[in-house]
N, C-alpha and C positions, 0 to 999 in steps of 0.2 A: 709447443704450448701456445704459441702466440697466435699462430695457426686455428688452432680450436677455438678460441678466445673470439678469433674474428668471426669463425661458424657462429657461434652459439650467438653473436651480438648480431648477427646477420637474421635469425631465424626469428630472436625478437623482434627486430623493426620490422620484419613481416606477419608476425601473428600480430602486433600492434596494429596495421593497417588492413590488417584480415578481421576485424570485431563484427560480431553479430549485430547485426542493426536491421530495421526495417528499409526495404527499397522504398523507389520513389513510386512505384506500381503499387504496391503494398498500400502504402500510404491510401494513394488516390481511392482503390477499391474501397479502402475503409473508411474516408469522409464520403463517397457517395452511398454508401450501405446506411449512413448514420444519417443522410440526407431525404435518402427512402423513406428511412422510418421516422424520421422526421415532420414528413409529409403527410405519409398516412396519419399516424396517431395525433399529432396537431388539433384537427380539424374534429375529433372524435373528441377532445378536451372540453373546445370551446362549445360545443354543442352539450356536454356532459352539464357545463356551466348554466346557461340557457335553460334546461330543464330540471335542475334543481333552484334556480329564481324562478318558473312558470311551477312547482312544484309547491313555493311558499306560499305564493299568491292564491292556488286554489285551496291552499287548506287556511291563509288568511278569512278568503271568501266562507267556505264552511263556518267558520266562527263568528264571521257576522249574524251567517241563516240563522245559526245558535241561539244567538243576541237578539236577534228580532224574531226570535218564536218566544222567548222568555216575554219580550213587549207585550208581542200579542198574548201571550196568557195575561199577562195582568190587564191590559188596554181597551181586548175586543177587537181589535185592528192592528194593522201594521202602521208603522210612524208614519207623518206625514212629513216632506220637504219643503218644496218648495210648491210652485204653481202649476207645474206642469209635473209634481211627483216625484222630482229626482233629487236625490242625495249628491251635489256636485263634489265630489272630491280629486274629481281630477285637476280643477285649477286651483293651486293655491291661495288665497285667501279672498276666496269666488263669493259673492252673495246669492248663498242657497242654504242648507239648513247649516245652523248651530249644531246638528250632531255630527257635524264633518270636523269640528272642533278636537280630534283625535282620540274621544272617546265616545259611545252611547250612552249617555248617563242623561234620567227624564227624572224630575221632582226628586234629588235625591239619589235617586234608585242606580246603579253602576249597570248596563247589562255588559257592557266589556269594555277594557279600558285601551286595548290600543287597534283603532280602524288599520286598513289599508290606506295609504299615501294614493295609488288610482285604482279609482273603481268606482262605479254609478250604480245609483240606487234608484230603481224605477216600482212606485206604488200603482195597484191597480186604482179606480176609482172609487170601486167601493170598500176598500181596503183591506179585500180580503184576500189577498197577492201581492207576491210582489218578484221581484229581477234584479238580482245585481249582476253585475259586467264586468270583466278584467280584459285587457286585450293582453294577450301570449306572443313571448317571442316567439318560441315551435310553432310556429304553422301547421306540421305536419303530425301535431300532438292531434290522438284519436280522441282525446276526450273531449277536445273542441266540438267534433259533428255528435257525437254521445251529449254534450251538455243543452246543445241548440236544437235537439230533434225532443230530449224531456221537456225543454220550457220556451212553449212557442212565445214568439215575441211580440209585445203589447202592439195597440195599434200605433201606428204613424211612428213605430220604430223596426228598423231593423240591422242584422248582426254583419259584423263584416268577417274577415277567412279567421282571423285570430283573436275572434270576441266567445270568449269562454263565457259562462250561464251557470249561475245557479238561481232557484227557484222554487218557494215554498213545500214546493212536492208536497 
C-alpha cells in the first residue's frame, strides 16, 4: 500500500510541474504580432483624426459662404473688413474686423453665430466676391487642388499646399 501511495504522489508532483502554459517563444511571437499591428493601424488612427478636424473646418468654412450670401442679399455686397479686405481671424484679438468677434451679426441682424477660430476672409474690391481660407492638416486632401483650381486667387495673394478655398461660386 505504501508503495502505491508513493506512485500516485510521484505522478502528482509531476503533472504539477507538467501545467499547460504558454513558452517563452509563444510569448515573444505574440508581443511582436501585437507590435505589427500596432504599427500599421497606429498611423491610419492619427490620420483618421486629422481628416475629421480638416473635415470640420470645411463645413465650418461652407457656413460662413451661407452667412455672407444671406449679407449679400440684404447689403448688395459682401462685408467689408479691414483695409486691405480681410476678415483677420487667425490672430486673436488682431485689429481687423468686429465680425471676427465670433459671430456675424450687422445692425442687429445674426447671420451665424459661431465663426471659425482660423480662417481669412478676403473681399473683392468691388464687393462682389469674395475668399475665405483655412489651412488643412491633410495635405494630401483632394479637395485642396478641387477648392484652388474653382476660386482663383485675388491679386497680390496666393495659396500655399494646404490652403483650402471657398468662394462665392
Amino acid at each position: 500500500m505504501k508503495k502505491l501511495f508513493n506512485n500516485y504522489s510521484k505522478k502528482n508532483r509531476q503533472s504539477a510541474r507538467t501545467v499547460k502554459a504558454f513558452t517563452l517563444i509563444e510569448l515573444l511571437i505574440v508581443i511582436a504580432v501585437i507590435g505589427i499591428l500596432a504599427a500599421v493601424i497606429l498611423p491610419n488612427l492619427i490620420g483618421m483624426r486629422e481628416r475629421a478636424r480638416d473635415t470640420k473646418k470645411k463645413n465650418d468654412l461652407m457656413q460662413v459662404k451661407n452667412a455672407l450670401r444671406m449679407y449679400y442679399n440684404d447689403y448688395n455686397a459682401y462685408p467689408r473688413a479691414n483695409v486691405s479686405n480681410q476678415m483677420c481671424c487667425t490672430i486673436p484679438n488682431a485689429l481687423c474686423s468686429p465680425v471676427c468677434a465670433g459671430s456675424l451679426t450687422v445692425s442687429g441682424q445674426t447671420y451665424t453665430k459661431d465663426l471659425p477660430e482660423v480662417f481669412e476672409y478676403y473681399r473683392t474690391n468691388d464687393g462682389e466676391g469674395f475668399l475665405l481660407t483655412i489651412e488643412l492638416e491633410n495635405a494630401s486632401d483632394k479637395d485642396i487642388a478641387i477648392s484652388q483650381q474653382r476660386c482663383p486667387a485675388v491679386a497680390g495673394f496666393s495659396y500655399t499646399q494646404n490652403t483650402y478655398v471657398v468662394c462665392e461660386d
